[in-house]
Residue, then its C-alpha position, 0 to 999 in steps of 0.5 A: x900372378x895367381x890364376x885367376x882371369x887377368x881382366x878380374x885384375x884390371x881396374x874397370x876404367x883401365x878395361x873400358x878405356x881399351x875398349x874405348x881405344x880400340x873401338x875408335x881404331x875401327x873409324x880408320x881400321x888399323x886393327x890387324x896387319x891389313x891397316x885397310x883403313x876404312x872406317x868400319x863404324x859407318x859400315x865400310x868394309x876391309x879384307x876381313x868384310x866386317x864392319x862396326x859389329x861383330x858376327x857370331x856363326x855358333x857358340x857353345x861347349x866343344x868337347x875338341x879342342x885341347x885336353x888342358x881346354x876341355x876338361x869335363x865341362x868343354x871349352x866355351x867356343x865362340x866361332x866369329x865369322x870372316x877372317x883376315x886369311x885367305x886360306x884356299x884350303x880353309x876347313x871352315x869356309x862357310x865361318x870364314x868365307x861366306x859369313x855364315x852368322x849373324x850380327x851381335x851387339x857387344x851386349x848379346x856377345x857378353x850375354x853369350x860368354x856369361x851363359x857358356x859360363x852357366x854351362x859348365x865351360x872351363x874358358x872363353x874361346x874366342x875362334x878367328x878374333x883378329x878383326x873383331x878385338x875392339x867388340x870382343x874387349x867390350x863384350x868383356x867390359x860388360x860382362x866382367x861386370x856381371x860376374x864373367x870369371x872364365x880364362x879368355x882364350x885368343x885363338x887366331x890365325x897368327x896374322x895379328x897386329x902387335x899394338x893390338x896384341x899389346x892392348x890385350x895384355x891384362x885381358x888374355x890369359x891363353x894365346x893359342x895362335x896357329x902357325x900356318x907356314x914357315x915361309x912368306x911365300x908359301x903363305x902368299x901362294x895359299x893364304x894370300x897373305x905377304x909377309x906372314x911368316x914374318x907378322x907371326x913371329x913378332x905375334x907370337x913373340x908378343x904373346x909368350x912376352x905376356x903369358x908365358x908358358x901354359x900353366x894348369x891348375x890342379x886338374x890339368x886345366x891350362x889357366x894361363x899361357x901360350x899354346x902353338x897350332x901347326x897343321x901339317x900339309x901335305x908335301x911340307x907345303x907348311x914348311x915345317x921345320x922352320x915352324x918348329x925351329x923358330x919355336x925352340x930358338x926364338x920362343x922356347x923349347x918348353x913351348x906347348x906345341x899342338x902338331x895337326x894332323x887333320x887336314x883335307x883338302x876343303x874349301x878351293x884347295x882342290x884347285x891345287x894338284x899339291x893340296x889335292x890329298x890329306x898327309x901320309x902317315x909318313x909325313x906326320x910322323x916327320x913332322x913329329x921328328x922335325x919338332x923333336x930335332x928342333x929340341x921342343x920338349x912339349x909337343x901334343x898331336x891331334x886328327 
């Protein structure tokens, strides 16, 4: 497959038949691993508080994110609003939990992706889209058809669903899931979420089944493939090594792993004496050892 986006690719029935698909889960929402079951096209609301449209809090070029997704024209982030995550520590809160935005059709989502296009952005980056893929797919149907040429960019919290992944594949180029924590308990404690070690490693694996390992073009820009988030928390809270070993053994050790070194205790993390500090030099520099003795070759840092 050449690097241009996959959804140029696709046949324009094939697109709006997902679409179409995906939009009409929303009538009983099975969506992401929640299954609430409400029907979101009457206004009902799930976990994630959303309902038939999707809620945009910012857009633009971010100059932030990864080197392979800046470039020099910045990455064009989408930031949507809620989230299927609980977490307590949440540097985003006023996105996630309040709801900060404002509702968008799928017509003014796609007039949005055109225009970070017309400034320059390298990529789409769609910021907490587990819970809004059926309007994201048709913003993508409307604005492919007018001439939107940019990678899209699924960047999630990694509790996704594997049969919606599985009706991104052609759509995606680059998934860049954040692996919270390497256990079940420590992500029901602080995310409230069960099993989410678990649902991140089919995900994942689903991901790297469809686009593989990043790739760049001849400027260093990534054009398709998987890069992997782990922030690091204080006291190994994120239980590190199981992350990174899962990576190396179940996905690949050439894996693009960004390894975060950025947190502080937002949002009610206060509320926990263990959450109450950012990490140590020390810890971080362990959490680049951990990955390095887990074999994976491809390891960034970033905070």
């Amino acid at each position: 497959m050449g690097f241009g986006p996959s959804y140029r690719q696709l046949k324009a029935e094939e697109l709006a038949r997902r679409a179409e698909t995906l939009m009409e889960a929303l009538s009983y929402c099975t969506i992401c691993p929640h299954n609430c079951g409400v029907n979101r096209l009457k206004g009902e609301r799930g976990f994630c508080r959303t309902g038939a449209r999707a809620i945009v809090a910012s857009f633009g070029p971010h100059f932030g994110e990864e080197p392979e997704l800046v470039g020099w024209g910045g990455s064009g982030t989408i930031f949507f609003s809620f989230c299927n995550l609980r977490c307590v520590f949440c540097q985003n809160c006023e996105l996630s939990y309040y709801g900060e935005g404002e509702e968008v059709t799928e017509e003014e989502l796609a007039r949005i992706m055109l225009s970070l296009q017309e400034r320059g952005c390298h990529n789409i980056n769609l910021v907490s889209p587990s819970h809004v893929v059926p309007q994201i797919v048709a913003a993508i149907k409307i604005a492919a058809d007018r001439g939107l040429n940019l990678p899209l960019v699924y960047n999630s919290g990694g509790y996704d669903k594997v049969e919606t992944l599985q009706l991104l594949e052609g759509i995606v180029d680059i998934y860049m899931p954040d692996i919270k924590f390497g256990s079940n308990e420590m992500a029901e404690k602080y995310s409230g979420i069960k099993g989410y070690f678990d649902i991140v490693k089919a995900a994942v694996k689903e991901m790297h089944r469809q686009v593989g390992i990043l790739e760049t073009d001849e400027n260093g820009i990534a054009r398709r493939g998987l890069i992997i988030r782990h922030l690091v928390l204080p006291e190994d809270l994120s239980r590190t090594q199981e992350v990174m070993n899962f990576i190396a053994q179940e996905i690949s050790p050439a894996t693009y792993v960004n390894i975060m070194a950025q947190y502080f205790p937002a949002h009610f993390a206060r509320k926990f004496p263990e959450l109450s500090r950012r990490i140590t030099r020390k810890e971080f520099l362990q959490a680049l050892e951990t990955a390095k003795k887990a074999g994976l070759t491809n390891t960034g840092r970033s905070g």
